[in-house]
Backbone as CSV, one residue per row, in Angstrom:
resi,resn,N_x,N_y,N_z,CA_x,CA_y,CA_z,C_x,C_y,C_z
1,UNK,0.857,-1.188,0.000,0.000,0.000,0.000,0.886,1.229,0.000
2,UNK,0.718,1.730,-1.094,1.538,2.990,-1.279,1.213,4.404,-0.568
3,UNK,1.602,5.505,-0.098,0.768,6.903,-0.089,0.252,6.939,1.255
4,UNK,0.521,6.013,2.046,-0.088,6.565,3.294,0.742,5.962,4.375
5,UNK,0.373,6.986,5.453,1.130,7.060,7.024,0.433,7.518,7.382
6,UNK,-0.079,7.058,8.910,-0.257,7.331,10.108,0.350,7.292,11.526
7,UNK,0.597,7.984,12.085,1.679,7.908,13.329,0.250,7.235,14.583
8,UNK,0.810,6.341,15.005,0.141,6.296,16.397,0.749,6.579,18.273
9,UNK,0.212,7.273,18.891,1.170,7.175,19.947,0.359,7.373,20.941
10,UNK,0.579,7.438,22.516,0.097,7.409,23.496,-0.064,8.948,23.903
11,UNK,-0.945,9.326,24.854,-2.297,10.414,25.263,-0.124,11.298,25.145
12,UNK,0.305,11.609,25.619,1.300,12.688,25.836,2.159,12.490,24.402
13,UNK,2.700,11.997,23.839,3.060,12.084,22.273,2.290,12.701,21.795
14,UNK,0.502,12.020,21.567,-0.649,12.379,21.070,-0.791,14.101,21.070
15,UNK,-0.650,14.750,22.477,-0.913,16.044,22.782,0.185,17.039,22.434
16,UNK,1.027,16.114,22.128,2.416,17.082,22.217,2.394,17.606,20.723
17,UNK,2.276,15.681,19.833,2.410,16.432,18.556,1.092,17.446,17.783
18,UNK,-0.031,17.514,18.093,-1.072,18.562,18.049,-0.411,19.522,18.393
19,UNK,0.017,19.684,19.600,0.404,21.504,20.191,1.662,22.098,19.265
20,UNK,2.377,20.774,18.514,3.394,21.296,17.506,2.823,21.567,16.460
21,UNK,2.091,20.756,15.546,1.397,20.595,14.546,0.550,22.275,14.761
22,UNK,0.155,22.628,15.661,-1.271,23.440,15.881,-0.064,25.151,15.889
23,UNK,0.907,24.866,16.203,1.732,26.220,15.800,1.952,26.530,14.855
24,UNK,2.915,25.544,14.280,3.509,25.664,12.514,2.432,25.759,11.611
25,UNK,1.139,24.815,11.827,0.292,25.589,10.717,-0.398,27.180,10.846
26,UNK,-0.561,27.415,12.379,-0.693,28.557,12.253,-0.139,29.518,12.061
27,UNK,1.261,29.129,12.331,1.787,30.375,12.120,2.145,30.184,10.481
28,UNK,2.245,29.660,9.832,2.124,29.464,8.376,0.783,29.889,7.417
29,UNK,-0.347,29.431,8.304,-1.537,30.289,7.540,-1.510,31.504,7.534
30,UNK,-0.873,31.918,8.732,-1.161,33.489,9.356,-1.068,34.363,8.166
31,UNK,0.334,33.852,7.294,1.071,34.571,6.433,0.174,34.563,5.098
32,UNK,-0.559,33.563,4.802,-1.157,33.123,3.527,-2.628,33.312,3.533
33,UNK,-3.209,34.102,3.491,-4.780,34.193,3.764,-5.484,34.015,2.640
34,UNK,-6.676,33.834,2.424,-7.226,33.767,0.993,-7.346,34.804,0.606
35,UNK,-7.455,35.100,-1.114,-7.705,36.350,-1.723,-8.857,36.165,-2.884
36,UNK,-9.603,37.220,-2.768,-10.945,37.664,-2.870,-10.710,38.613,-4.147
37,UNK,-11.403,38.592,-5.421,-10.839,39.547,-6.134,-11.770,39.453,-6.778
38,UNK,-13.170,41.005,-6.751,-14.471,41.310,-7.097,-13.980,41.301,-8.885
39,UNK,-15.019,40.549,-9.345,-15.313,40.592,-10.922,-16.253,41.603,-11.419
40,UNK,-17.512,41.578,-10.781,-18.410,42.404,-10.889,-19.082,42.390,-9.739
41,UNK,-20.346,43.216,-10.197,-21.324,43.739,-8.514,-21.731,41.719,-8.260
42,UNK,-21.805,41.016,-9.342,-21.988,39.555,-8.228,-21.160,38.097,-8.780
43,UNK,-20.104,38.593,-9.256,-19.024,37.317,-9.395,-17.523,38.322,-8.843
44,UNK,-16.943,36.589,-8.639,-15.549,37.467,-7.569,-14.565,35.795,-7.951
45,UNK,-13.580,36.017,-7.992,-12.820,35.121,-8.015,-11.957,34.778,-6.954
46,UNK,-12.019,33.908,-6.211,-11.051,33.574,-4.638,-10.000,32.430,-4.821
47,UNK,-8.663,32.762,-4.314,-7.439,31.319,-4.334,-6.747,31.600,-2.852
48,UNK,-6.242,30.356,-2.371,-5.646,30.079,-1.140,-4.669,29.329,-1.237
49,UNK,-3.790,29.495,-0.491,-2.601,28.393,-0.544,-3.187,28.186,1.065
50,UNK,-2.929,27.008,1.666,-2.978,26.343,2.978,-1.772,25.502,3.199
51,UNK,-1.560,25.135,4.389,-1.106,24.072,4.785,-1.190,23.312,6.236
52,UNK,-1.695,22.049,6.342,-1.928,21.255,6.929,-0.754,20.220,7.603
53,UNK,-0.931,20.428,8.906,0.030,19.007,9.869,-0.781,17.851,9.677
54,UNK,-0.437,16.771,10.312,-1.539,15.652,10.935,-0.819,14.670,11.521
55,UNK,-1.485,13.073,11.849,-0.050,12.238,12.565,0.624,11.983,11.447
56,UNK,2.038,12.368,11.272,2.651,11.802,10.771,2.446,12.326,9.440
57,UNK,1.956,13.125,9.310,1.757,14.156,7.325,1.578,14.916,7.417
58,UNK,2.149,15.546,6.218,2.133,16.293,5.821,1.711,17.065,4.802
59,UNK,0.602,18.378,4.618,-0.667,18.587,3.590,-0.467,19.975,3.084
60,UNK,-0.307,20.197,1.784,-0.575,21.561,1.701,-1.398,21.054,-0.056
61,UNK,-2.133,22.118,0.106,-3.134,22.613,-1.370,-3.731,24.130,-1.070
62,UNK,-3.622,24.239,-2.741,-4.139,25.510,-3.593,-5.418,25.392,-4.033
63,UNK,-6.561,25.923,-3.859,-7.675,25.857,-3.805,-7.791,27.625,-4.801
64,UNK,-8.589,27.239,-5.800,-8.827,28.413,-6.477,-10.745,28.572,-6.389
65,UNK,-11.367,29.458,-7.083,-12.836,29.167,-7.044,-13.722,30.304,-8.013
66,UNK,-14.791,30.475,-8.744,-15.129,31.244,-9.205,-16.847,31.264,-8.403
67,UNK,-16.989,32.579,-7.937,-18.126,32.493,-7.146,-19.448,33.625,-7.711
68,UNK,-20.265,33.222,-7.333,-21.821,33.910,-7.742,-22.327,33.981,-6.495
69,UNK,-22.693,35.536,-6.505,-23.993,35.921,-5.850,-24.963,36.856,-6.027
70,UNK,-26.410,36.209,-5.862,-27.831,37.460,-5.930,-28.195,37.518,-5.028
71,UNK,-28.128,38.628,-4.266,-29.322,38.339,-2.913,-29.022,37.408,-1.967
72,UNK,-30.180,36.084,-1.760,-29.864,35.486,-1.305,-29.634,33.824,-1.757
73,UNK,-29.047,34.082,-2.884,-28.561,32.923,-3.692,-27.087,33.381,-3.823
74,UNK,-26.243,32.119,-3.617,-24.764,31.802,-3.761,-24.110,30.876,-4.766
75,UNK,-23.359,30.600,-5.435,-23.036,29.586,-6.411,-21.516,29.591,-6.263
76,UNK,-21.078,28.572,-6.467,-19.250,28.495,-6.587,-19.105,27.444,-6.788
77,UNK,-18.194,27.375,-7.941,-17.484,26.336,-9.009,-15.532,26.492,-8.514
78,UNK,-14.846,25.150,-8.163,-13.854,25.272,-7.707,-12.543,24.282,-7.858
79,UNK,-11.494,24.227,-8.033,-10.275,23.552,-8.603,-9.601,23.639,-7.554
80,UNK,-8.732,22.450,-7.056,-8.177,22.694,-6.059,-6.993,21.364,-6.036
81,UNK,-5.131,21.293,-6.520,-4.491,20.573,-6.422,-3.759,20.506,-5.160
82,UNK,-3.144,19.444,-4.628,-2.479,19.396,-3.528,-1.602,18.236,-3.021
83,UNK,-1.521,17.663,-1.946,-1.227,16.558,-1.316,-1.684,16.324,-0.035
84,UNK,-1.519,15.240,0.587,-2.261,15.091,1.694,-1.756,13.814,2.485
85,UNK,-2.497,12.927,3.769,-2.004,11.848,4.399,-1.711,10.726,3.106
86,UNK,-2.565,10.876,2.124,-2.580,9.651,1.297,-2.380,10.041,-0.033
87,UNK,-1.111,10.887,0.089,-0.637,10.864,-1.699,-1.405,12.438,-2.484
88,UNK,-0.895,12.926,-3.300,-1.107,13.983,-4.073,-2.760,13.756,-4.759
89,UNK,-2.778,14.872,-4.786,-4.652,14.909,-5.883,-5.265,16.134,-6.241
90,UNK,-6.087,15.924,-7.233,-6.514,17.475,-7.957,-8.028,17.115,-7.766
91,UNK,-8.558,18.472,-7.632,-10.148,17.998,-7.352,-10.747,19.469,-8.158
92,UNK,-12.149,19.242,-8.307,-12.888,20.018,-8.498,-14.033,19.917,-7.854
93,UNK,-14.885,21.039,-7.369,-16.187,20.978,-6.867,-17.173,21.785,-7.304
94,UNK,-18.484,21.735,-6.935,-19.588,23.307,-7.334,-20.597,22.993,-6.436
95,UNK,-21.135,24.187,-5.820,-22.464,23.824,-4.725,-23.011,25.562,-4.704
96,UNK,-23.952,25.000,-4.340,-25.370,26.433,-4.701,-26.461,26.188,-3.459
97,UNK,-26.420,27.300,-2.860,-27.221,27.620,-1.977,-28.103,28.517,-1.509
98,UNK,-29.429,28.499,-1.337,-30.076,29.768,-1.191,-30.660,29.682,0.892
99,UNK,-30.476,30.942,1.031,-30.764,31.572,2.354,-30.189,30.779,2.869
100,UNK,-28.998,29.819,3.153,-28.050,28.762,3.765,-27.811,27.264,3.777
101,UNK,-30.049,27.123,2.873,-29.753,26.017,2.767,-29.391,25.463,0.973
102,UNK,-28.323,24.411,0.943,-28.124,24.175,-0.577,-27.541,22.666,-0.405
103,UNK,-26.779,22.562,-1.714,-26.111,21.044,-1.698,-24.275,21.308,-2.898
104,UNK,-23.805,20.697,-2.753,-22.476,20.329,-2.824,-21.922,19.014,-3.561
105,UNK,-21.242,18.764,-4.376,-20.619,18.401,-4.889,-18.899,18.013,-5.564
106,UNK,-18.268,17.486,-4.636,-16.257,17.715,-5.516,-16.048,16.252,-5.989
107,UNK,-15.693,16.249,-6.229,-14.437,14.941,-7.712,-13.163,15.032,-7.109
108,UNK,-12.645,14.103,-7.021,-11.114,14.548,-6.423,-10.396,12.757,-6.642
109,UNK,-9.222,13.409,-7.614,-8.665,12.095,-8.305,-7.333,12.064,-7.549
110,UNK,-7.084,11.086,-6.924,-6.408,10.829,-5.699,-5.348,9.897,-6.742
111,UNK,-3.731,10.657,-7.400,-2.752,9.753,-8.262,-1.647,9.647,-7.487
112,UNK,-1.702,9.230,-6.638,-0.393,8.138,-5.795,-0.546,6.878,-6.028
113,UNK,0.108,6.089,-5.326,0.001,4.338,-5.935,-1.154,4.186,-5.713
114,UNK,-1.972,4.433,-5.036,-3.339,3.855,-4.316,-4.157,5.084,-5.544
115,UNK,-4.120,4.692,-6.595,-4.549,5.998,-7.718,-6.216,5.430,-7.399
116,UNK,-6.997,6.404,-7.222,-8.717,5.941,-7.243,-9.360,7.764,-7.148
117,UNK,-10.992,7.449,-7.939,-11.500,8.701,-7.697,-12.457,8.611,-6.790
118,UNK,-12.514,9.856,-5.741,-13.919,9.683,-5.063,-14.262,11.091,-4.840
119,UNK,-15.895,10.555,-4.728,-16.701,11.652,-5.164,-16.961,12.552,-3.444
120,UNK,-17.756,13.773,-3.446,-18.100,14.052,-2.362,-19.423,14.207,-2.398
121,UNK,-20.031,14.469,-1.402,-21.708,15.142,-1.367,-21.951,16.044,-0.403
122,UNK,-22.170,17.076,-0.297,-22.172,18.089,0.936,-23.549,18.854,1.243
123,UNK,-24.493,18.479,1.562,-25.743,19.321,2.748,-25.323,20.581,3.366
124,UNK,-26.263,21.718,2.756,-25.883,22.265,4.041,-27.705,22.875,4.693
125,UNK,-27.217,23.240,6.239,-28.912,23.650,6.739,-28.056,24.802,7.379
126,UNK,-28.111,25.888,6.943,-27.998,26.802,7.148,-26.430,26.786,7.849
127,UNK,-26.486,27.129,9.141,-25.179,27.030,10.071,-24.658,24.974,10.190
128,UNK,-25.645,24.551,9.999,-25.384,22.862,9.883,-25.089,22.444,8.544
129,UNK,-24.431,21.781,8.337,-23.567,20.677,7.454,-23.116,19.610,7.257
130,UNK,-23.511,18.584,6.640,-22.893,17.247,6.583,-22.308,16.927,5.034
131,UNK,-21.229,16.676,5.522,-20.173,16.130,4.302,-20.284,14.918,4.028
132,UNK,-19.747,13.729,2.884,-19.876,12.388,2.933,-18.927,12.282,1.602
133,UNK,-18.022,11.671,1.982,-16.796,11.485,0.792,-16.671,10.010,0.318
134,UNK,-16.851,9.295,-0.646,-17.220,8.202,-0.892,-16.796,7.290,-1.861
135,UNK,-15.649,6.462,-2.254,-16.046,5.972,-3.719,-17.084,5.554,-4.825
136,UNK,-18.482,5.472,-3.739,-19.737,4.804,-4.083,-20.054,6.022,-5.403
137,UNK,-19.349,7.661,-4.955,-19.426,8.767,-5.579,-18.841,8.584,-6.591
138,UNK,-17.431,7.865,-6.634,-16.406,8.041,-7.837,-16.356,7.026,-8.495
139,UNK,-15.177,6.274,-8.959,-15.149,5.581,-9.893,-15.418,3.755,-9.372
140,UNK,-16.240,4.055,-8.053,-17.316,3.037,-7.068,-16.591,1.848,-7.265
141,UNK,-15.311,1.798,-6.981,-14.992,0.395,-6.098,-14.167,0.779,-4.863
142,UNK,-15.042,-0.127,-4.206,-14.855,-0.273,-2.518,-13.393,-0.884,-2.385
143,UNK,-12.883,0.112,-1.953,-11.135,0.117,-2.020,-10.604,1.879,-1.639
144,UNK,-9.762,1.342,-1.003,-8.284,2.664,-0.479,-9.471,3.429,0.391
145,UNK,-9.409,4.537,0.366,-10.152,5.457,0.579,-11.904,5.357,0.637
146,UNK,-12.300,4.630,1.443,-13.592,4.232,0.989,-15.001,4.776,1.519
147,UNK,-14.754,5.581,2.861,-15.566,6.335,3.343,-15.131,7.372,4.382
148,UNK,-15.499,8.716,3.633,-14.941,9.887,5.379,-16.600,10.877,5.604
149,UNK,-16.671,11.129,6.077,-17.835,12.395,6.730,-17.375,13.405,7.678
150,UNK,-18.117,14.427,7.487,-17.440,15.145,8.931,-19.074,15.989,8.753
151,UNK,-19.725,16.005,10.023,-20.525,16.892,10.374,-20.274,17.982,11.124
152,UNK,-21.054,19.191,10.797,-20.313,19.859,11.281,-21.826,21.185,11.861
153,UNK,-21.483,21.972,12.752,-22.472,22.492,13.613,-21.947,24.048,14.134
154,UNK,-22.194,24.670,13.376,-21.544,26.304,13.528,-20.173,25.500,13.777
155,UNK,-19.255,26.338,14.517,-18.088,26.187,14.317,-17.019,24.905,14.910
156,UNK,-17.860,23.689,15.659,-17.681,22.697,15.650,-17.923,21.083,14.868
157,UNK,-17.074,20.224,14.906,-17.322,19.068,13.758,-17.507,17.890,14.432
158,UNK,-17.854,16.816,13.857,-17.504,15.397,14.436,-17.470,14.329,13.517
159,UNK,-16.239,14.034,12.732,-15.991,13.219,11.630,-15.231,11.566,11.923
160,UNK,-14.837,11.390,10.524,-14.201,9.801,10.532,-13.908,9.574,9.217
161,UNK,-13.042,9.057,8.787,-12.080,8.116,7.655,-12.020,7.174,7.942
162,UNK,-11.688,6.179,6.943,-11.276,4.711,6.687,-10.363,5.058,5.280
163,UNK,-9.427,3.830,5.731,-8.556,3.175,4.944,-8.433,1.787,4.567
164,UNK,-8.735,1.065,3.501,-8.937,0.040,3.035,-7.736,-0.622,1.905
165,UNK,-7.640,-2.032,2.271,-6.935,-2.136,0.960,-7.606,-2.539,-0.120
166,UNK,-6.952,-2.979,-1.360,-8.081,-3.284,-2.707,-7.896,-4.876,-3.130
167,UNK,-9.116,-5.432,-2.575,-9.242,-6.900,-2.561,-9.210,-7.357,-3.940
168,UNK,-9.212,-6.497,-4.723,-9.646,-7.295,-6.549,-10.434,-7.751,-6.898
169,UNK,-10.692,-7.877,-7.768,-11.961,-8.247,-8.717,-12.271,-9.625,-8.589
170,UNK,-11.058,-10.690,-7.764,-11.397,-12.104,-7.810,-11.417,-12.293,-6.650
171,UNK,-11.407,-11.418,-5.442,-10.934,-11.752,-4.001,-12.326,-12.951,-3.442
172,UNK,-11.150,-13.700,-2.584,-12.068,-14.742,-2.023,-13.002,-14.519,-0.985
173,UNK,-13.793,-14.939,-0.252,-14.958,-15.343,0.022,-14.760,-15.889,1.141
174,UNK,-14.938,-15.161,3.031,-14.737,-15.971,3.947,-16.322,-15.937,4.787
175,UNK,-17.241,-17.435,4.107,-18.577,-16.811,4.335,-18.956,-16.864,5.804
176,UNK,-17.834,-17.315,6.579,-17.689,-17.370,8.044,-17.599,-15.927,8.641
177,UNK,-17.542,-14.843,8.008,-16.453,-14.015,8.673,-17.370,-13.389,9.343
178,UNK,-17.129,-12.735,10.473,-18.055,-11.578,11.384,-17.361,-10.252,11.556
179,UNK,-18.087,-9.442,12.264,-17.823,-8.188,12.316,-17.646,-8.817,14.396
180,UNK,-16.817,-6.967,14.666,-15.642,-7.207,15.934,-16.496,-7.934,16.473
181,UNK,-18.167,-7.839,17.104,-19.057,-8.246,17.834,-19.248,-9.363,17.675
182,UNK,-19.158,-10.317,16.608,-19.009,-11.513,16.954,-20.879,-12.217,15.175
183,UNK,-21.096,-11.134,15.230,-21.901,-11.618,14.430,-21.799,-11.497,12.608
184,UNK,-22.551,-12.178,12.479,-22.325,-12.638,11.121,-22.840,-11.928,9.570
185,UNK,-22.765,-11.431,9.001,-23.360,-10.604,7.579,-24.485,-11.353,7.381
186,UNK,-25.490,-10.882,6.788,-27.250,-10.857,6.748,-26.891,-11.738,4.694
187,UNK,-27.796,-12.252,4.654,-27.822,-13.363,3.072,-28.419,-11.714,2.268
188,UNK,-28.075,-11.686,0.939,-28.810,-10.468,0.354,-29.186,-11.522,-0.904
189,UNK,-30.486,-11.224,-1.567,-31.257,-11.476,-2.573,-30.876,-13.259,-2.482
190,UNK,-30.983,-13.939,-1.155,-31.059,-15.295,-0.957,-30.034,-15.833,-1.145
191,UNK,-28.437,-14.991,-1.221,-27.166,-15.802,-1.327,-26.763,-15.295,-0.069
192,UNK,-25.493,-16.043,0.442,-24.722,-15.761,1.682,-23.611,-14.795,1.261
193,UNK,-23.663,-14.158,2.389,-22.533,-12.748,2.260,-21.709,-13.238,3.302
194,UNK,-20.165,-12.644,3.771,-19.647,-12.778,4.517,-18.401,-11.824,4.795
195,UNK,-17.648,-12.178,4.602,-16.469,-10.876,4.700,-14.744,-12.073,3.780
196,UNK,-14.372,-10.818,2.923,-13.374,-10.786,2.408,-12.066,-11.112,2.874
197,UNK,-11.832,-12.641,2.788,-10.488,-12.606,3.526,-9.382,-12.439,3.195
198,UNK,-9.309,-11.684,2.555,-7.849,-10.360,2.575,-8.287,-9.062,2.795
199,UNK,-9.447,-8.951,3.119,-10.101,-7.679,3.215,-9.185,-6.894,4.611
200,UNK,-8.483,-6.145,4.475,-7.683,-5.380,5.600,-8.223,-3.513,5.322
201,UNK,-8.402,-3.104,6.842,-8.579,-1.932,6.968,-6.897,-1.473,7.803
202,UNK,-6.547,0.014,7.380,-5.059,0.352,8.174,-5.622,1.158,8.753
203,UNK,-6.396,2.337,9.232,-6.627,3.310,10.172,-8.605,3.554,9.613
204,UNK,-9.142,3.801,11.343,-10.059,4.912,11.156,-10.478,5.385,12.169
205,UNK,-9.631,6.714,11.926,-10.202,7.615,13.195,-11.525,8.514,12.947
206,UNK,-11.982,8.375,14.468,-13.156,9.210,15.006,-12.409,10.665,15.871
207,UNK,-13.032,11.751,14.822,-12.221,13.096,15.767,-13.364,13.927,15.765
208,UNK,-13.198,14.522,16.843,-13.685,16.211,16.821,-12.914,17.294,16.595
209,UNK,-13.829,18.443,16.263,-12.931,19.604,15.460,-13.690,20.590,15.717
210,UNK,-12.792,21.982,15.731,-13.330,22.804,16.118,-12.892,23.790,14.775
211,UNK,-13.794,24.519,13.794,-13.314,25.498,12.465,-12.520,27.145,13.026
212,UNK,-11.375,27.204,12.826,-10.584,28.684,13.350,-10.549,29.559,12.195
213,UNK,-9.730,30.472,12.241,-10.002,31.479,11.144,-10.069,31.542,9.724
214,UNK,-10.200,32.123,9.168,-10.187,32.001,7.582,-10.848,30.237,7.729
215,UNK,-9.773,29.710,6.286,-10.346,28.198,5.767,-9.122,27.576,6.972
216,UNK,-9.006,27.391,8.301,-8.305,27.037,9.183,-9.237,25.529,10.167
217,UNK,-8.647,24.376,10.296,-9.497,23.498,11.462,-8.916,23.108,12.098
218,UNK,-9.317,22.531,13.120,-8.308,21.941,14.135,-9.321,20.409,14.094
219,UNK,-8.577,19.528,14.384,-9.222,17.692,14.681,-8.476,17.333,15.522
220,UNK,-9.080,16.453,16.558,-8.028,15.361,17.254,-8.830,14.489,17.824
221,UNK,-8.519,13.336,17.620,-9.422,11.896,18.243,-8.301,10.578,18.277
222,UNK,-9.061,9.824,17.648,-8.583,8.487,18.073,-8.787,6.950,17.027
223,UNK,-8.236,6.501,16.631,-7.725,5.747,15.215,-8.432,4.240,16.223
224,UNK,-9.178,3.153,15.771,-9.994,2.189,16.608,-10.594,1.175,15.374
225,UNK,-9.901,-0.187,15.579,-11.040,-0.534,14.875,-12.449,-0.768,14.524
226,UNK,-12.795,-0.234,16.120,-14.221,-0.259,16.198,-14.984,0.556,15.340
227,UNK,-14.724,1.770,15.325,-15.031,3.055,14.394,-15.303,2.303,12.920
228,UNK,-13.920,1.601,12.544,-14.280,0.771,10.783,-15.333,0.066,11.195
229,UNK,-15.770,-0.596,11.668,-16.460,-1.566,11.779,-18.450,-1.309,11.983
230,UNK,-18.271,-0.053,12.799,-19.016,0.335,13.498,-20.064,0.974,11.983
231,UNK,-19.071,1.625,11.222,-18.974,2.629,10.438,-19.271,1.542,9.005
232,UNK,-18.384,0.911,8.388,-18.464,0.403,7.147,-18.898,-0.994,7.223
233,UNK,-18.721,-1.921,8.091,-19.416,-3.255,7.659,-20.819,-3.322,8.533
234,UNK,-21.536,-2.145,9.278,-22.851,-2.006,9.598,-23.354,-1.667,8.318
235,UNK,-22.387,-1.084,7.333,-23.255,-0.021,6.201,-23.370,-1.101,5.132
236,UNK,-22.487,-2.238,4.687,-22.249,-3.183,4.369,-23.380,-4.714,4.902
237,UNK,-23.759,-4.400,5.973,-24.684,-5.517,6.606,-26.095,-4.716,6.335
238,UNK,-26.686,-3.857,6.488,-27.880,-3.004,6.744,-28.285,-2.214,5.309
239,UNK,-27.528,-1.286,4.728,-28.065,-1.024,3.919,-28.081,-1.269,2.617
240,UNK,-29.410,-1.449,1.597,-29.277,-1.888,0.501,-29.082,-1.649,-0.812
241,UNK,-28.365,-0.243,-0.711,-27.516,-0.285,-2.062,-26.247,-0.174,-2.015
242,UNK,-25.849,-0.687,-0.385,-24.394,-0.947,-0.092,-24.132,-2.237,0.407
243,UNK,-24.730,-3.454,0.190,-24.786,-4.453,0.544,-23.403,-5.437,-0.289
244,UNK,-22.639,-6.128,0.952,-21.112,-6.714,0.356,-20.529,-7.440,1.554
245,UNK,-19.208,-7.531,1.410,-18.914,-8.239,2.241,-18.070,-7.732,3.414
246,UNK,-17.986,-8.068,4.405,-17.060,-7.211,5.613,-15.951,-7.127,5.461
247,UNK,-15.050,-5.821,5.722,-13.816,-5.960,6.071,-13.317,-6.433,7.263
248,UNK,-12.628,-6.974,7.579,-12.837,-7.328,9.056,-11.226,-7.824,9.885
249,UNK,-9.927,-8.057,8.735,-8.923,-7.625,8.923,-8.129,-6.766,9.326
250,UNK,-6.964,-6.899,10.850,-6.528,-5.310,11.210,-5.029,-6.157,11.329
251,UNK,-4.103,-6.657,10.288,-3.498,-6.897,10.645,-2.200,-5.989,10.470
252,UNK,-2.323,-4.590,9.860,-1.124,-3.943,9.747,-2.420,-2.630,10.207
253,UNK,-3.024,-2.731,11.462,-3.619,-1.600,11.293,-3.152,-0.702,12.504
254,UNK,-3.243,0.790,11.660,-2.550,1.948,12.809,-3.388,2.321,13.541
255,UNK,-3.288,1.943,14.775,-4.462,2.353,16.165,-3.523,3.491,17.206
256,UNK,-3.869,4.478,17.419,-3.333,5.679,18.548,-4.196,7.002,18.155
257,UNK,-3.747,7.911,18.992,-4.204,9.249,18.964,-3.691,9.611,17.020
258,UNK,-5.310,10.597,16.926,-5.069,10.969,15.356,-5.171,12.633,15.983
259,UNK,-4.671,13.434,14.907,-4.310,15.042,15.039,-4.491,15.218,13.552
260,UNK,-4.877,16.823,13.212,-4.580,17.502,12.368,-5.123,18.458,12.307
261,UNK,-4.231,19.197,11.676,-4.437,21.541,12.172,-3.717,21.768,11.012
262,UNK,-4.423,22.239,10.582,-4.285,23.466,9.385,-5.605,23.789,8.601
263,UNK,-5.651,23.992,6.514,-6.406,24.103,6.171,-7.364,23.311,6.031
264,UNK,-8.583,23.946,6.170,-9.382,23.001,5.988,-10.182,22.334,4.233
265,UNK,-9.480,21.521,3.827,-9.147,21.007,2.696,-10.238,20.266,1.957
266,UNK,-11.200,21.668,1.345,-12.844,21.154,0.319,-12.653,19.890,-0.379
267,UNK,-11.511,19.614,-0.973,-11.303,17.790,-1.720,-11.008,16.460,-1.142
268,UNK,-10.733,16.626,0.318,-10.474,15.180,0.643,-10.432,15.777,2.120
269,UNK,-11.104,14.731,2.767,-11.338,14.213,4.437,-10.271,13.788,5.044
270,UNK,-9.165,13.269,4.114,-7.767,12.373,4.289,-6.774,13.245,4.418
């Protein structure tokens, strides 16, 4: 598995490297703010350089955007290349909203070894927001990068990632397999499901976050296999246009405190 690192470490590593991480990007954004540059009385063109810490990565992207507004309608169409925990990527997005509430859309082609596209979907209710980053969005095979969200509530969040490896197109069939709890995948359209035995997950942390100035966030939680489990082979057992087999492998998986402070990065959750 190419393109990715995660550091894991115990509650005082954990805190230490945040309070490092949480300087250098700030004091690095401080310098770089976004710029705003009126087209007419209701288009404006905006670009940012950012940069992002996290465990163990290192993130920076350029985010450009062309924006619309009437009243109380908003529109913005947006390009944005970079790098991140899991390898370099270029994305585009567009989302339109009236009086706060609207919907969202980015593409973001993720070309490190682990090369895959995934799509986003973004809600918003005014001051509330839910994100959902997905391959089911992109070029929909369940592999690398396979599910992140982050909700988010005026200026606080509460998100999660997964990392997956890519079982292939012939991967075998362990119709024994269960999820951590001990139980077994549900039969779909009268065949038996079970879980993938090479199916391996490497990290998924559950963090909270709090949004700081400009396009600035702060995250810090905790990397568990419970979270994958909890998260993708419930979604995998229960719902039915995601119905498959469990991941349920952690044998190279990174479990400790997760961090990351800097920009807050419209193309990828990762």
């Amino acid at each position: 598995m190419g393109g990715f690192s995660l550091a894991a470490g115990g509650s005082l590593s954990g805190g230490l490297s945040f309070a490092g991480n949480y300087m250098l990007s700030s004091t690095f954004n401080s310098f770089m703010p976004s710029f705003n540059i009126p087209i007419s009385n209701n288009f404006s063109f905006s670009a940012s350089l950012g940069l992002g810490f996290g465990s163990g990565t290192l993130g920076l992207g350029l985010n450009t955007s062309l924006n619309y507004t009437n009243g109380d309608f908003s529109a913005s169409l947006g390009w944005g290349i970079g790098s991140g925990s899991t390898g370099d990527y270029s994305g585009w997005g567009a989302s339109a909203r009236y009086k706060g509430w609207g919907l969202g859309y980015t593409r973001t082609n993720y070309s490190s070894a682990d090369n895959q596209v995934v799509g986003g979907v973004s809600l918003y209710f005014r001051d509330v927001s839910f994100r959902l980053e997905n391959d089911f969005f992109g070029d929909g095979h369940d592999r690398f990068r396979s599910n992140a969200f982050e909700l988010t509530v005026g200026n606080f969040t509460l998100g999660s990632n997964l990392y997956n490896n890519d079982v292939g197109e012939k991967a075998e069939i362990d119709y024994n397999g269960k999820m951590l709890n001990g139980k077994p995948n549900r039969p779909y359209k009268g065949k038996p499901m079970g879980a993938w035995k090479e199916g391996q997950t490497y990290s998924s942390p559950l963090w909270i976050g709090i949004k700081g100035a400009g396009s600035t966030i702060y995250r810090f939680g905790y990397s568990h296999p419970m979270v994958q489990d909890r998260t993708q082979n419930v979604t995998h057992k229960f719902v039915p246009w995601a119905r498959t087999q469990f991941f349920n492998r952690y044998d190279e998986f990174k479990k400790g405190f997760y961090n990351y402070t800097g920009f807050n990065n419209p193309y990828s959750l990762w």
